[in-house]
C-alpha positions as CSV (number, residue, x, y, z in Angstrom):
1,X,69.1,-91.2,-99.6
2,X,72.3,-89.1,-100.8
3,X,74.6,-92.1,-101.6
4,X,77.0,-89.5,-103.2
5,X,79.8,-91.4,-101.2
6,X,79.6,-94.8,-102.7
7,X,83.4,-94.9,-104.3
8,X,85.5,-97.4,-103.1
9,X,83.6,-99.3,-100.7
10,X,86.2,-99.5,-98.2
11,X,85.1,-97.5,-95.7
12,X,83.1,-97.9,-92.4
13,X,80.3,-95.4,-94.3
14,X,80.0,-97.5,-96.7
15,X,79.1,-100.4,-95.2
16,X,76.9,-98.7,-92.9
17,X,75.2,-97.5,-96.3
18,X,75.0,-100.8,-97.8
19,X,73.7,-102.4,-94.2
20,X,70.9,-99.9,-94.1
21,X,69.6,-99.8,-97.9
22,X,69.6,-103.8,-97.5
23,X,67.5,-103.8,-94.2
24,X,64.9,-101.2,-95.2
25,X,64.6,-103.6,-98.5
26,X,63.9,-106.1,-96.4
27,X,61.6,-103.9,-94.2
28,X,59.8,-103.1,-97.8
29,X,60.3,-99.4,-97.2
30,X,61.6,-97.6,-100.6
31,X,65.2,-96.2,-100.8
32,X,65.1,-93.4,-103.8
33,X,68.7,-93.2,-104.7
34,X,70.8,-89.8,-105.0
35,X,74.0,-89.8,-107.2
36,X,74.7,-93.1,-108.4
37,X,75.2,-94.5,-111.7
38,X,73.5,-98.1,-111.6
39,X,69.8,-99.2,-110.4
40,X,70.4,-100.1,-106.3
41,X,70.3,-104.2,-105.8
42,X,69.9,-103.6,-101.9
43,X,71.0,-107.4,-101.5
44,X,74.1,-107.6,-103.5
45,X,77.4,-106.5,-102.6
46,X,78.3,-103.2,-103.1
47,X,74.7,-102.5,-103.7
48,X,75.1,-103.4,-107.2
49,X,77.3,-100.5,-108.2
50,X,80.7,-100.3,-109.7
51,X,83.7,-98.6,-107.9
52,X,84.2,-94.7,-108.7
53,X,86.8,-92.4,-108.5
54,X,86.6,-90.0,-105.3
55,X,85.2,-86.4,-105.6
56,X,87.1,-83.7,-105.7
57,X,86.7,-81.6,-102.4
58,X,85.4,-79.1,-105.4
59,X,83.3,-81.5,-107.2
60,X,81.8,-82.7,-103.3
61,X,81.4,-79.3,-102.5
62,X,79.2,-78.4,-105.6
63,X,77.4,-81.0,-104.7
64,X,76.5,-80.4,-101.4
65,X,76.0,-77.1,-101.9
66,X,73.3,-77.2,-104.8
67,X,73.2,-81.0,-106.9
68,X,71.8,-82.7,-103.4
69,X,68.6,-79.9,-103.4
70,X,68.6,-80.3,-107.6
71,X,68.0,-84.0,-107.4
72,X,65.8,-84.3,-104.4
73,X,63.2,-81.7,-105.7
74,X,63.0,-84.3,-108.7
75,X,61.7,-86.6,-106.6
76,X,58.8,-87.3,-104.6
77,X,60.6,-88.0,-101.4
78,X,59.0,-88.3,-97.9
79,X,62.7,-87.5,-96.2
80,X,66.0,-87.2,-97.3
81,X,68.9,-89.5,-95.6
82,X,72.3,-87.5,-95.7
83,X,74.4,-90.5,-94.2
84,X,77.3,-88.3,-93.5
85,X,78.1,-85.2,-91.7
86,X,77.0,-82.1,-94.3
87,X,73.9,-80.5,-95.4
88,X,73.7,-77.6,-98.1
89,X,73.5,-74.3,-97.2
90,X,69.4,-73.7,-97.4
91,X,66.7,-75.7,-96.6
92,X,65.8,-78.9,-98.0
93,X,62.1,-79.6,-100.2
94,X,61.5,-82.3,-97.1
95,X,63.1,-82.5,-93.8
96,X,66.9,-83.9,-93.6
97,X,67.9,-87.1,-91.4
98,X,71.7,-86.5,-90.7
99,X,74.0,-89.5,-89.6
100,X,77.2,-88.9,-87.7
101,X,79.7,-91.4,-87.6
102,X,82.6,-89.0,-86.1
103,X,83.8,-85.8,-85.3
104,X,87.0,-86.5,-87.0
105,X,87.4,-82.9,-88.5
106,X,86.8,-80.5,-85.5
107,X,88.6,-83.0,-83.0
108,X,92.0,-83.4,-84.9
109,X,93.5,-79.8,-85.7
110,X,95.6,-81.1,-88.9
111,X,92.3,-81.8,-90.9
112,X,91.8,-78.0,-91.2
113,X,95.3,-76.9,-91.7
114,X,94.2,-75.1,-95.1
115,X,92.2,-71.9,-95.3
116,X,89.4,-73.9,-97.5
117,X,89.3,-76.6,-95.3
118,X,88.3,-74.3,-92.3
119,X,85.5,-72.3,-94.1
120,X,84.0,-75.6,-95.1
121,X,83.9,-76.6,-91.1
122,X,83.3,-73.4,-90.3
123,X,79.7,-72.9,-93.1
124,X,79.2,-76.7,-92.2
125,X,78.0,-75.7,-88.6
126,X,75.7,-73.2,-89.6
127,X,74.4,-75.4,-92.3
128,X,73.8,-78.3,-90.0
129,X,71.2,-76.0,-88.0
130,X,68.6,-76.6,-90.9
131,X,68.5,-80.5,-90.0
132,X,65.6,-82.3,-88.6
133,X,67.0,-84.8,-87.0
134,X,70.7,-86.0,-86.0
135,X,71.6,-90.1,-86.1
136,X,74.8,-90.6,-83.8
137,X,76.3,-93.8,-84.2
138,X,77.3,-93.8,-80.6
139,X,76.8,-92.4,-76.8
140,X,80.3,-90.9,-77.4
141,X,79.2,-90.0,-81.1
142,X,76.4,-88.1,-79.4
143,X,78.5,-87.0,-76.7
144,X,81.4,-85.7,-78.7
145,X,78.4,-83.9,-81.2
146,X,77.2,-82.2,-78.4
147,X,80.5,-80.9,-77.6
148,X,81.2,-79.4,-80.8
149,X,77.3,-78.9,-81.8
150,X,75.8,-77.9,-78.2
151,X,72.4,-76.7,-79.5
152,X,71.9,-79.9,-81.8
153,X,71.5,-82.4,-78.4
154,X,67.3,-82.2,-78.6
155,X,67.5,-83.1,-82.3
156,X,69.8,-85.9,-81.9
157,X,69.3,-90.0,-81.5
158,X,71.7,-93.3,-80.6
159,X,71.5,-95.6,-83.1
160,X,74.1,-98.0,-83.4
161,X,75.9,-99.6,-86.3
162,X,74.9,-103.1,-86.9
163,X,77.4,-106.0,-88.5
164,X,77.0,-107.6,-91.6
165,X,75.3,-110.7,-91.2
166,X,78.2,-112.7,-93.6
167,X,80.2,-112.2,-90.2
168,X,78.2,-114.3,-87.9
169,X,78.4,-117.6,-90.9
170,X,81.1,-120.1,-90.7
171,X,83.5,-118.8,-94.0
172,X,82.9,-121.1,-96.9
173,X,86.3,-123.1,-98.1
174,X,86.8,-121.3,-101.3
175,X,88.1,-117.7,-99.7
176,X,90.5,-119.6,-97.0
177,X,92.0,-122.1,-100.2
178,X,92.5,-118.8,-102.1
179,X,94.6,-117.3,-99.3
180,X,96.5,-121.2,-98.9
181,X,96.9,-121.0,-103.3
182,X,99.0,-117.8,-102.3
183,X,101.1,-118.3,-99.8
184,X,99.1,-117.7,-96.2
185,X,100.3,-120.5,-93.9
186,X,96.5,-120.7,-92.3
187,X,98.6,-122.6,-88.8
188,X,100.9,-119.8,-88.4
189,X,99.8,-117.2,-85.2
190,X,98.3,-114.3,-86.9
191,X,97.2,-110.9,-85.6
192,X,95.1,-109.0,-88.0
193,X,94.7,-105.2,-88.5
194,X,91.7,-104.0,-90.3
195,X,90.8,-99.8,-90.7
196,X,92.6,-97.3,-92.4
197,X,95.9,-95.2,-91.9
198,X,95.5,-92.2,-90.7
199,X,97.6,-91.0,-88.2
200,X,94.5,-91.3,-85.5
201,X,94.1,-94.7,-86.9
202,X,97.7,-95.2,-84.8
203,X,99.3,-98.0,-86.7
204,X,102.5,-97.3,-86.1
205,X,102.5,-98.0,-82.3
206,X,101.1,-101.8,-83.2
207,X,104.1,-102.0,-85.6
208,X,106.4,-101.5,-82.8
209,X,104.6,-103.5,-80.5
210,X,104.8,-105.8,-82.9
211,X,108.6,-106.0,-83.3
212,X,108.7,-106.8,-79.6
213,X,106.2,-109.7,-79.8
214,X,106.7,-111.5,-83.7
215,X,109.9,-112.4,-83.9
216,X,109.7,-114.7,-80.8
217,X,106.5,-116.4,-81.8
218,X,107.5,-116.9,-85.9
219,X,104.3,-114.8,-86.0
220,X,103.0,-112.4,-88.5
221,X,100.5,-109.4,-88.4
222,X,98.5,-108.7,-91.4
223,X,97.4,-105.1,-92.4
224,X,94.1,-105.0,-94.5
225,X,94.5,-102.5,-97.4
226,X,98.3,-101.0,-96.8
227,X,99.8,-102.1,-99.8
228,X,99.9,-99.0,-101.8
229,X,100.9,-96.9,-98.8
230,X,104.2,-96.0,-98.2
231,X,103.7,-94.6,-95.0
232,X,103.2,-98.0,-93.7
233,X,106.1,-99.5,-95.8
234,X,108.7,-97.0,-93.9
235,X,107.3,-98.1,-90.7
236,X,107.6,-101.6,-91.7
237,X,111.6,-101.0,-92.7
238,X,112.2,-99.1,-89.8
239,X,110.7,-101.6,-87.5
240,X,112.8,-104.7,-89.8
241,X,109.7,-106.4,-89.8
242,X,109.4,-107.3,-93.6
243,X,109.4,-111.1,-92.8
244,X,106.7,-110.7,-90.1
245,X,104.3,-108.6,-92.0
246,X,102.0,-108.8,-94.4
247,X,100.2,-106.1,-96.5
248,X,97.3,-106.4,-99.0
249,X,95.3,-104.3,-101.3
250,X,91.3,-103.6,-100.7
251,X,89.9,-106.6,-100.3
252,X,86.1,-108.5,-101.0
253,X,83.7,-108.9,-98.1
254,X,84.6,-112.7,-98.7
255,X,88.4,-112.2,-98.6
256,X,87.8,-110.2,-95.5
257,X,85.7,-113.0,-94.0
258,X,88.6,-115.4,-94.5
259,X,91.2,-113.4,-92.9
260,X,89.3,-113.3,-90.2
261,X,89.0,-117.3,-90.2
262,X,92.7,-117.6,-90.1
263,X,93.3,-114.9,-87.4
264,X,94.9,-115.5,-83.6
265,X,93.8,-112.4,-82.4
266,X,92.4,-108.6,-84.1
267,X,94.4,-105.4,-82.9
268,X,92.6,-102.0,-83.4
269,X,95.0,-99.4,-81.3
270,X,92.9,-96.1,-82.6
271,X,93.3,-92.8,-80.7
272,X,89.3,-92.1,-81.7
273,X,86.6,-93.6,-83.0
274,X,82.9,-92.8,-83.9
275,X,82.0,-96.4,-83.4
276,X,84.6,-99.5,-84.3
277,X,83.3,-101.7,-86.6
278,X,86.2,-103.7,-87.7
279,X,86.6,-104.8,-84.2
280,X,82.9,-105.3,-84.1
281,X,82.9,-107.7,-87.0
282,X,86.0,-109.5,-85.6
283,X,83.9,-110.4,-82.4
284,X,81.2,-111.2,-84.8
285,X,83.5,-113.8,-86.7
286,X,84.7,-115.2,-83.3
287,X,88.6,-113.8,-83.2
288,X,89.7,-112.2,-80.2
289,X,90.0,-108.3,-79.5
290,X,92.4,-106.5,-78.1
291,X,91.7,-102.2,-78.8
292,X,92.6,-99.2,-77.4
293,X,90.6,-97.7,-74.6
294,X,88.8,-94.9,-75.9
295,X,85.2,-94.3,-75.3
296,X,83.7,-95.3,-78.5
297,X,85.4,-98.9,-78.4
298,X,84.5,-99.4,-74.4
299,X,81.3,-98.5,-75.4
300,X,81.2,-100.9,-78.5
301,X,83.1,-103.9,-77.3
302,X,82.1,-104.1,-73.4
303,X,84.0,-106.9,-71.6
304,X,83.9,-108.5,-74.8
305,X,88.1,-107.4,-75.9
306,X,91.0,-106.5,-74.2
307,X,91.8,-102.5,-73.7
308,X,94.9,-100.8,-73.5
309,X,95.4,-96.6,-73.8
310,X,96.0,-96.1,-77.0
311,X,99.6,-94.8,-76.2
312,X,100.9,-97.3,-74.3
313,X,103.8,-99.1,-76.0
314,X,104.5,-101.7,-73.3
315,X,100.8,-102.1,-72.4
């Protein structure tokens, strides 16, 4: 498996990535890492490895282009797992499993605004052809690969992300006494936001939503990971909600498990997703969903949340 993009761990690949080296450990079926720097421990967080620093789009392209072919031919491998969307140029020593979370880059223009950027997309098609077999994390994954990828629908499966099994345990008291010890009123009504920033992501329409809604209730609305952001910091200025929201750095599985505990309700108003899963893991933990409706989250979430269009300030 090419685990080049185990960084930060605070994405939605990489916790598909941990997910599925853990299960197929406890399948007893043999993961031979690619690119990482410590032995795999398949059942501890993070997979046992220390946070990196991100590639460079040079240093990721080098190594898609020739270091993923290098180390697999110095292995004996059945199949390579690329668990993200790319594939070097020529063929593989053994076939290629490719899992697509989203079709981020050819559905949002500004992701290919440079000349680089659009020769990458643009090789990245014809490299794809030399694939075996597609995994798309959704019907709409699928549906949205076929779009963009029309001859690569015979090739290509639904498998569906699955949710850390932490979410589904009652939270332990040491994460929620932690969050007390530093100032989280656990009583106070709470909506929690949990993803990145983007601009598809659409946090600003929740933060003025929000100033419609918090004020009135003494509430507050949390936002997972937005402390370094600045983005997020004008919005929160500009909406005069600095007594009414809350921002924090990356956070543990554990810490994210206690937010959770001390949530009202999760709000997830994303133009487009590949799948969902931080609204998947706050069903999982019991807090209720409200989400845009795109076809991703329908599909994820059922009659399980509340839908709005993702657009829709008074809805």
């Amino acid at each position: 498996m090419d685990l080049s993009v185990l960084r930060q761990f605070n994405t939605g690949t990489e916790e598909f990535i941990e997910g599925l080296v853990g299960g197929l450990d406890q399948l007893g079926v043999s993961v031979i890492p690619l690119d990482v720097e410590q032995p795999l421990q398949p059942q501890q967080a993070q997979l046992g490895q220390k946070t990196r620093s991100k590639r460079s789009p040079a240093a990721k392209w080098f190594w898609e282009s020739w270091g993923l072919a290098a180390a697999l031919r110095r292995t004996n491998a059945d199949v390579v797992h690329i668990p993200y969307l790319a594939h070097p140029p020529g063929p593989l020593a053994v076939p290629a499993v490719v899992t697509v979370h989203d079709l981020i880059p050819y559905r949002f223009p500004h992701y290919q605004r440079r000349l680089r950027d659009r020769q990458y997309f643009r090789g990245l098609k014809a490299h794809l052809q030399q694939a075996a077999r597609f995994v798309a994390i959704s019907q709409a994954t699928r549906e949205d690969l076929a779009i963009v990828f029309p001859d690569l629908g015979a090739r290509t499966v639904v498998i569906p992300n699955g949710v850390h099994e932490d979410f589904y345990r009652p939270v332990p008291p040491a994460p929620v006494d932690a969050l007390i010890a530093h100032g989280v009123l656990v009583s106070r009504p709470r909506l929690l936001y949990v993803g990145g920033y983007a601009v598809h992501k659409n946090v600003g329409i929740l933060l003025r939503a929000a100033s419609r809604v918090l004020p009135r209730r003494d509430a507050e609305l949390v936002l997972i990971g937005a402390a370094r952001n600045p983005a997020v910091a004008r919005l929160v200025a500009t909406e005069h909600l600095e007594r009414h929201v809350r921002v924090t750095d990356r956070v543990s599985r554990a810490e994210l498990r206690a937010w959770y505990a001390c949530s009202t309700a999760f709000c997830f108003p994303s133009r487009y997703e590949g799948f969902g899963l931080p609204p998947a893991q706050a069903l999982a933990a019991g807090v209720p969903v409200a989400a845009s409706r795109t076809a991703a989250l329908e599909e994820v979430l059922g009659e399980a949340a509340l839908f709005a269009p993702p657009d829709d300030l008074d809805a």
